[in-house]
N, C-alpha and C positions, 0 to 999 in steps of 0.2 A: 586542500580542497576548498574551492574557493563559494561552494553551493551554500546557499541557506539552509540552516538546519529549519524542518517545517513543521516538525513538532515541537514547539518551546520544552523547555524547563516542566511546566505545569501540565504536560502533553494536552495543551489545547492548541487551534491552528493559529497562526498568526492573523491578525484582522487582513493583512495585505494578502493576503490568499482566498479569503474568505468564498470575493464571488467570479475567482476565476479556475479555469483546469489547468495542468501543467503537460503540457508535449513532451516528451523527450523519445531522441530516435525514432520517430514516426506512430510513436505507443502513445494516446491522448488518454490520460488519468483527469480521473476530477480529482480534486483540492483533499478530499473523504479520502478518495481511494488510492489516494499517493500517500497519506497521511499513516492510512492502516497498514499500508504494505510497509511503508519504513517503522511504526512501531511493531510489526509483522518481524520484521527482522533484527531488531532491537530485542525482541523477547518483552516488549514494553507494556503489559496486559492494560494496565490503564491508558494507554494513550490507544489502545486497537478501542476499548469502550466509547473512549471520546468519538474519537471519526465515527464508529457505527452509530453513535448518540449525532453528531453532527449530520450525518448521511439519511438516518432513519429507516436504515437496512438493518438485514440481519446478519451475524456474519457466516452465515448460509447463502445469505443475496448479495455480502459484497466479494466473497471469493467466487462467486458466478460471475461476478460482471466485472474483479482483475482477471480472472481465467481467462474470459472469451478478450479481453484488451489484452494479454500477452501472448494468448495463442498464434496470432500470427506473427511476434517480434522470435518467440523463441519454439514455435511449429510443435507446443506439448503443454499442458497442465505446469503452470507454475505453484499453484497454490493446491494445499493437499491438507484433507480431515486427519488429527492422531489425536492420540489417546487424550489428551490434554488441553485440546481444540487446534485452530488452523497452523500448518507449520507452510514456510518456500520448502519446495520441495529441494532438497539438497543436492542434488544434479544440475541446479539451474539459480540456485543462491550464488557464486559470482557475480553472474550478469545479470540477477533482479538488482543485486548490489550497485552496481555500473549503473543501471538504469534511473534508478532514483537518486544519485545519489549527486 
């Protein structure tokens, strides 16, 4: 895989991302919220704090605003509340994977 990893080492975002969003597939993420979802699926707890700490959401407000961004790539709730805070909902972890990655 030839993509830039966006969360470094220290899960902060890289400066070259800082002040722009990333497109892919027709799905426009900001820089925050492509950040969270790949430490979302990482299981990366500190790098989801960083993006929210970056973002200045909550991560009540930033799974509402990947939600309503991948609602129309994949026609359902990607992002889902459990016991433990936000999980990809595992029916649709593939292709959040494909997406950001």
């Amino acid at each position: 895989d030839d993509a830039p990893d966006v969360v470094g080492a220290t899960g902060t975002l890289p400066d070259a991302f800082a002040a722009q969003g990333i497109a892919i597939d027709g799905v426009s993420l900001s820089e925050c919220e492509h950040a969270w979802l790949v430490a979302l699926l990482k299981g990366d707890v500190a790098g989801q704090r960083d993006a929210l700490a970056s973002s200045a959401l909550t991560d009540d407000l930033m799974a509402d605003a990947v939600n309503e961004k991948l609602f129309d790539y994949l026609g359902d709730t990607a992002v889902e509340c459990a016991a433990d805070g936000y999980v990809v909902v595992e029916d649709y972890r593939e292709e959040v994977e494909g997406l950001v990655r």
